[in-house]
FIVEXKOL-456728 format. One record per residue (C-alpha): residue number from 1; x, y, z; residue in three letters. Coordinates in steps of 0.001 Angstrom, whole numbers, plus 500000, padded with zeros to 6 digits. Layout:
REM FIVEXKOL-456728
{NUM, {X, Y, Z}, ALA} ...
REM end
This chain:
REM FIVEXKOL-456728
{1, {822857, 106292, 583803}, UNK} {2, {820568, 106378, 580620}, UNK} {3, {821870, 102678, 580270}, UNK} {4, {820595, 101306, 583171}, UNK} {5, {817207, 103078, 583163}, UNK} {6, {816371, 101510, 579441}, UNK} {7, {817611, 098143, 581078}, UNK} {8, {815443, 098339, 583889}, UNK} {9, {812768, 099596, 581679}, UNK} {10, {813144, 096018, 579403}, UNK} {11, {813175, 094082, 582951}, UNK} {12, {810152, 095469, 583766}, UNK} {13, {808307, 095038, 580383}, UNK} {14, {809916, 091421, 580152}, UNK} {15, {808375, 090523, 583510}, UNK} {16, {804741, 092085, 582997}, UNK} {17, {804390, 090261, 579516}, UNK} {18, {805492, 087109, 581283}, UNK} {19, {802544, 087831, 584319}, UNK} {20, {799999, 088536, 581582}, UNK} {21, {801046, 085125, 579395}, UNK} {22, {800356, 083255, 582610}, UNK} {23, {797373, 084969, 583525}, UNK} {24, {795997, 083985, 580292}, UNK} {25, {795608, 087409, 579829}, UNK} {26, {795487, 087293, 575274}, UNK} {27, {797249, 090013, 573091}, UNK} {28, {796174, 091249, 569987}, UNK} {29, {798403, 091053, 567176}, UNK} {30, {798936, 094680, 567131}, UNK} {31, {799889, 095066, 571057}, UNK} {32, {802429, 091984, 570136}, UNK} {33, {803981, 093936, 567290}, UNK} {34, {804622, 097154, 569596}, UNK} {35, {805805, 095145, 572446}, UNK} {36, {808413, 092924, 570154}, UNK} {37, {809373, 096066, 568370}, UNK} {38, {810057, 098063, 571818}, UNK} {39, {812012, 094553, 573505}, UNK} {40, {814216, 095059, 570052}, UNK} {41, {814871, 098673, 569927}, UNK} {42, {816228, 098283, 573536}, UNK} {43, {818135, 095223, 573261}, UNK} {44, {819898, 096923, 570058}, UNK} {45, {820681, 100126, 572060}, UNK} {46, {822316, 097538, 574596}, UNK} {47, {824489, 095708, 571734}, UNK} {48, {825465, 098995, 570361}, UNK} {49, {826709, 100662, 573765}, UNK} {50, {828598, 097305, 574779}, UNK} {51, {830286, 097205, 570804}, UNK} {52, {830925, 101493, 571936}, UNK} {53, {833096, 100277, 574632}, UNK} {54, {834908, 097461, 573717}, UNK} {55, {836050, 099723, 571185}, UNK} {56, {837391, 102451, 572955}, UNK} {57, {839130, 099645, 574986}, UNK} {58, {842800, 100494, 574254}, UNK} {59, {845152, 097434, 573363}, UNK} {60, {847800, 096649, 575951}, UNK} {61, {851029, 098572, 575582}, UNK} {62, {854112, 096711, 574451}, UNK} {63, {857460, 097523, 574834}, UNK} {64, {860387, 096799, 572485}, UNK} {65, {863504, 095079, 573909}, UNK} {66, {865295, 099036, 573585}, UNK} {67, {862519, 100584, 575708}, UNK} {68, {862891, 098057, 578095}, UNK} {69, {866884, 098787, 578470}, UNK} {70, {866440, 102443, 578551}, UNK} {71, {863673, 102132, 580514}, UNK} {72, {865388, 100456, 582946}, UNK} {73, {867376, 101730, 586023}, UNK} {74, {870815, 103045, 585853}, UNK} {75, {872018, 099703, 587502}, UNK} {76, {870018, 097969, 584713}, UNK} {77, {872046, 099986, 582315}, UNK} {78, {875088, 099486, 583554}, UNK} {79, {874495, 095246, 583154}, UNK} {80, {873445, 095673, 580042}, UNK} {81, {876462, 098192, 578460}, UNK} {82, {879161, 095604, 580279}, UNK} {83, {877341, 092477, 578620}, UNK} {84, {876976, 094522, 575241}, UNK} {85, {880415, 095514, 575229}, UNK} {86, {881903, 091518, 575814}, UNK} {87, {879553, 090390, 573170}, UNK} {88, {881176, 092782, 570863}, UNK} {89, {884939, 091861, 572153}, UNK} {90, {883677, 088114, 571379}, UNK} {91, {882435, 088439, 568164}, UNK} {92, {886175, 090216, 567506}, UNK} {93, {888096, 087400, 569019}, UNK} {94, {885684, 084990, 567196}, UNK} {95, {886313, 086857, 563589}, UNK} {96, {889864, 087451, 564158}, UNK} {97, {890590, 084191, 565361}, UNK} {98, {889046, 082016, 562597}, UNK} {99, {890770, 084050, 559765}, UNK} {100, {894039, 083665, 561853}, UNK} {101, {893414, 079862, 562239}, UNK} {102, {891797, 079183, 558814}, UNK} {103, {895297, 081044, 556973}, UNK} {104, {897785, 079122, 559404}, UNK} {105, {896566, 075861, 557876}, UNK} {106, {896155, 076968, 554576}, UNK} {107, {899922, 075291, 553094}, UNK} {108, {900080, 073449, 549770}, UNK} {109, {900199, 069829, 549780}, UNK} {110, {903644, 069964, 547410}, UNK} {111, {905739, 072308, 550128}, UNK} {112, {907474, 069494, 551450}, UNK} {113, {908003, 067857, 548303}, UNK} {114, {909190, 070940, 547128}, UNK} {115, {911539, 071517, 550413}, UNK} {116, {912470, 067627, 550041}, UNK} {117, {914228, 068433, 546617}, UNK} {118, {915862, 071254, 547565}, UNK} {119, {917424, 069615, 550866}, UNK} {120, {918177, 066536, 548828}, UNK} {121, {919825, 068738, 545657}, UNK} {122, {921907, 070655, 548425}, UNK} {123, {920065, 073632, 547535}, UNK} {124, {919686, 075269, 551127}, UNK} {125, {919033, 078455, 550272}, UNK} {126, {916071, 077564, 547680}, UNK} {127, {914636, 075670, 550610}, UNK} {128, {914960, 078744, 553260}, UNK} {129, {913617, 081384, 550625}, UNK} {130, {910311, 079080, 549994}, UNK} {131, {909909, 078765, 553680}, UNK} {132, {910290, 082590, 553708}, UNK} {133, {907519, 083103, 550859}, UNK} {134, {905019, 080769, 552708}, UNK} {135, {903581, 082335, 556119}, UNK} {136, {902120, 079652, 558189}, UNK} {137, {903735, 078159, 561250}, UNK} {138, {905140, 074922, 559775}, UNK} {139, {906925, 076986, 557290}, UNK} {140, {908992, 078596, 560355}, UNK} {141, {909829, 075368, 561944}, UNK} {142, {911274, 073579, 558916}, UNK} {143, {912822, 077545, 558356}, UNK} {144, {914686, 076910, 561938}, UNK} {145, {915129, 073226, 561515}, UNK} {146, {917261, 073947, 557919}, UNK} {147, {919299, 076986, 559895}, UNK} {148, {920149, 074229, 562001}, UNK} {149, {921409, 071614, 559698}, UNK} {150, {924667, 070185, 560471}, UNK} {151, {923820, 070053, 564357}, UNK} {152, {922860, 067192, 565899}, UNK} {153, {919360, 065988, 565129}, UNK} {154, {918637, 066525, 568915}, UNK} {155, {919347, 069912, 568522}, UNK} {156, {917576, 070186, 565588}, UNK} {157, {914258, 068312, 566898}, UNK} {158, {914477, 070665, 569934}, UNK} {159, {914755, 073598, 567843}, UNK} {160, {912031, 072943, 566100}, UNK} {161, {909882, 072220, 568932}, UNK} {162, {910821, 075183, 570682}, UNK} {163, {909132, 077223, 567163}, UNK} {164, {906588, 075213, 567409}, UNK} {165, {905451, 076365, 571239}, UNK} {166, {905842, 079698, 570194}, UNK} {167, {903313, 079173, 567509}, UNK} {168, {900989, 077631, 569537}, UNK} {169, {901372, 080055, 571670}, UNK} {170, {900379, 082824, 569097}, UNK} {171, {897407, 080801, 567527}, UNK} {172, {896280, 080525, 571107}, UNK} {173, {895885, 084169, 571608}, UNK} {174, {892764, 085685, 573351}, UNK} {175, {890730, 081808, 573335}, UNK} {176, {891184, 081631, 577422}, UNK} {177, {889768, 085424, 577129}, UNK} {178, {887188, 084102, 574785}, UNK} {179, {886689, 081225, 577353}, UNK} {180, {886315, 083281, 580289}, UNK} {181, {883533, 085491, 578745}, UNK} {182, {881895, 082684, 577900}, UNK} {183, {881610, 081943, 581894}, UNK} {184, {881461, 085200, 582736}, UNK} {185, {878150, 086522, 581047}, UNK} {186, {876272, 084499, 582698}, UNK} {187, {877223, 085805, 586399}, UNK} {188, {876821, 089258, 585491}, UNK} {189, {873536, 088418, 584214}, UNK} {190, {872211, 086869, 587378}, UNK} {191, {873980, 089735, 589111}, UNK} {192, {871445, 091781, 586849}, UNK} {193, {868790, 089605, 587858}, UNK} {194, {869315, 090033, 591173}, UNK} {195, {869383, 093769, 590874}, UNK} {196, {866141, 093439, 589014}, UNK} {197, {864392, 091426, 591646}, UNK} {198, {865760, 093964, 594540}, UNK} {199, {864532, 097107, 592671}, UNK} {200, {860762, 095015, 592687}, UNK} {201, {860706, 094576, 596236}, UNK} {202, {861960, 098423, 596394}, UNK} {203, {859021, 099349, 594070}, UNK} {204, {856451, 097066, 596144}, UNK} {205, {857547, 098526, 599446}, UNK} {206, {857105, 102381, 598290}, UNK} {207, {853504, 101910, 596610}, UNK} {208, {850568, 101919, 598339}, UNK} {209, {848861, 099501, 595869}, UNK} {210, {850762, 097098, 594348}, UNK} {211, {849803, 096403, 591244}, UNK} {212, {851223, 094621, 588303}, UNK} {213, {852803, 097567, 586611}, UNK} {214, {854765, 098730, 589389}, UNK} {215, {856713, 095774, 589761}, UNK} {216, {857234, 095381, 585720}, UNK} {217, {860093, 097389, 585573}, UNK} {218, {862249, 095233, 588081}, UNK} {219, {860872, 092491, 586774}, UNK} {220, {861778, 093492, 582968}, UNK} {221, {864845, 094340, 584172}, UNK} {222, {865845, 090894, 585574}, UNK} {223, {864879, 088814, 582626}, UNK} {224, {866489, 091242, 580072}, UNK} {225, {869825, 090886, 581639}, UNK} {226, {869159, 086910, 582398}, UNK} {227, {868263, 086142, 578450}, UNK} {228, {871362, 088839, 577176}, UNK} {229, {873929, 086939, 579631}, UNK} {230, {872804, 083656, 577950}, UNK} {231, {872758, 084992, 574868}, UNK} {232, {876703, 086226, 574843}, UNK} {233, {877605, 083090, 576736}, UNK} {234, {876147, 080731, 573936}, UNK} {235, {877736, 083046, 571237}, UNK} {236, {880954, 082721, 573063}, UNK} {237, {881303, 079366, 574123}, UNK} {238, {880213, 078167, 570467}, UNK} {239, {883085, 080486, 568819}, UNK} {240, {885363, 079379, 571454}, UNK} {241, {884534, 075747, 570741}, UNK} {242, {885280, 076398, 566811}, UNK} {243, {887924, 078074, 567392}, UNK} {244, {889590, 074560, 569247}, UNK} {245, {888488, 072345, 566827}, UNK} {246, {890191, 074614, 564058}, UNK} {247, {893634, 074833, 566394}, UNK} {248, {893751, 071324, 566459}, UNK} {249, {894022, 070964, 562925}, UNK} {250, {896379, 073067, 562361}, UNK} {251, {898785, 071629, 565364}, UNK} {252, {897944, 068321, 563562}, UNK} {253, {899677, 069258, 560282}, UNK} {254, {902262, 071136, 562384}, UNK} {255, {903656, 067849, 564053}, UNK} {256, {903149, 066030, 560932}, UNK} {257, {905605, 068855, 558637}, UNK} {258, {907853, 068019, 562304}, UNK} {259, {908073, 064698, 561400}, UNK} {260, {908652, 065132, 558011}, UNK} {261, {911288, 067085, 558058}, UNK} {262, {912944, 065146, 560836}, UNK} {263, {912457, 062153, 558767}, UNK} {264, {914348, 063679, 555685}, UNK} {265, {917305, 064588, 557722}, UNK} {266, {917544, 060971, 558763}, UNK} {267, {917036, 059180, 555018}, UNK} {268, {921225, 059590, 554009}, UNK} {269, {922407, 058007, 557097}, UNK} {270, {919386, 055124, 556278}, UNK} 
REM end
């Protein structure tokens, strides 16, 4: 109130001394002095009360990616926990996996020299215990494929590959689960979305002025569980890619120690 009477007061003092200037109406130096010093004190007063406010203007709240979760409805929860807990089961297939992988390929270069010498010095039993010592798959197929010595090298060759798909079989563990997270986070985050977006509309109907704030939380709700089911899909579907590019290694070296071995049964009847 006090504001506004001081401004008016200025107005009005501004517009007299401009009526007087045109009415040629002369000032003395004194009357100039008081009427510059009172425009000054007033227009001060004016800076100081606007610099008042805009400091008691509080800074816009902001909300951490936790408050917005817990913050969020129960449905909202309920995304979230479900695409927290596959993230985790990921990152355990992903860890798991590559150590698996990474220790199934790990054989040294002079095992089938080594099991070469043995087979050729008759020494069976040398060749089965280093095949024994050594845990990696190709160890286990040229394990069966000497147990089977003295068969048929059909039998033998199907022996071997029948090992071999059981190996595969346990390197392959949990990468179609790995796989199908990796399509799955996604959905459940648009489902999350969508819950997001209907909770809005739900917030929007039931105010009576809708404002920005009330439809925040919805709104929050649907990109949080949007950017966290992209997030655990990228995670996955980069481990799961790994993961391949490692098993195909190691089936590499395990057809090449097939053919090997198949090839040193066949060099006495060369």
């Amino acid at each position: 109130m006090l504001r506004k009477l001081l401004g008016r007061i200025q107005n009005t003092l501004l517009l007299a001394f401009a009526t007087l200037q045109k009415k040629t109406i002369g000032f003395t130096s004194k009357q100039l002095y008081v009427f510059m010093t009172l425009n000054a004190f007033l227009s001060f007063f004016f800076l100081q009360t606007t610099a008042t406010k805009l400091s008691e203007v509080k800074p816009a709240e902001t909300k951490s990616l936790f408050d917005i979760i817990t913050g969020s409805s129960l449905s909202g929860q309920v995304v979230i926990g479900i695409l927290s807990l596959l993230s985790i089961y990921a990152m355990y297939i992903i860890i798991e996996r590559y150590f698996t992988l990474t220790r199934a390929g790990q054989v040294d270069q002079n095992f089938m020299n080594s099991i070469r010498n043995s087979v050729e010095n008759g020494n069976l039993q040398a060749a089965k215990a280093l095949c024994q010592s050594v845990d990696a798959p190709m160890a286990r197929m040229v394990e069966k494929g000497l147990d089977r010595i003295g068969k048929p090298l059909d039998d033998i060759n199907r022996a071997i590959e029948n090992v071999g798909n059981l190996e595969l079989l346990k390197l392959e563990k949990n990468l179609s689960t790995l796989a199908s997270i990796s399509g799955i986070a996604p959905m459940i985050g648009l489902l999350g979305t969508v819950i997001g977006l209907i909770i809005s509309f739900q917030d929007m109907t039931n105010a009576e002025t809708v404002t920005p704030k009330v439809l925040s939380n919805g709104i929050y709700h649907a990109l949080t569980a949007t950017a966290f089911g992209l997030f655990v899909s990228i995670i996955a579907m980069a481990g799961y890619n790994l993961l391949v590019s490692n098993l195909d290694k190691v089936i590499f070296k395990m057809e090449n120690t097939a053919v090997q071995f198949m090839d040193l049964l066949q060099e006495p009847s060369r």
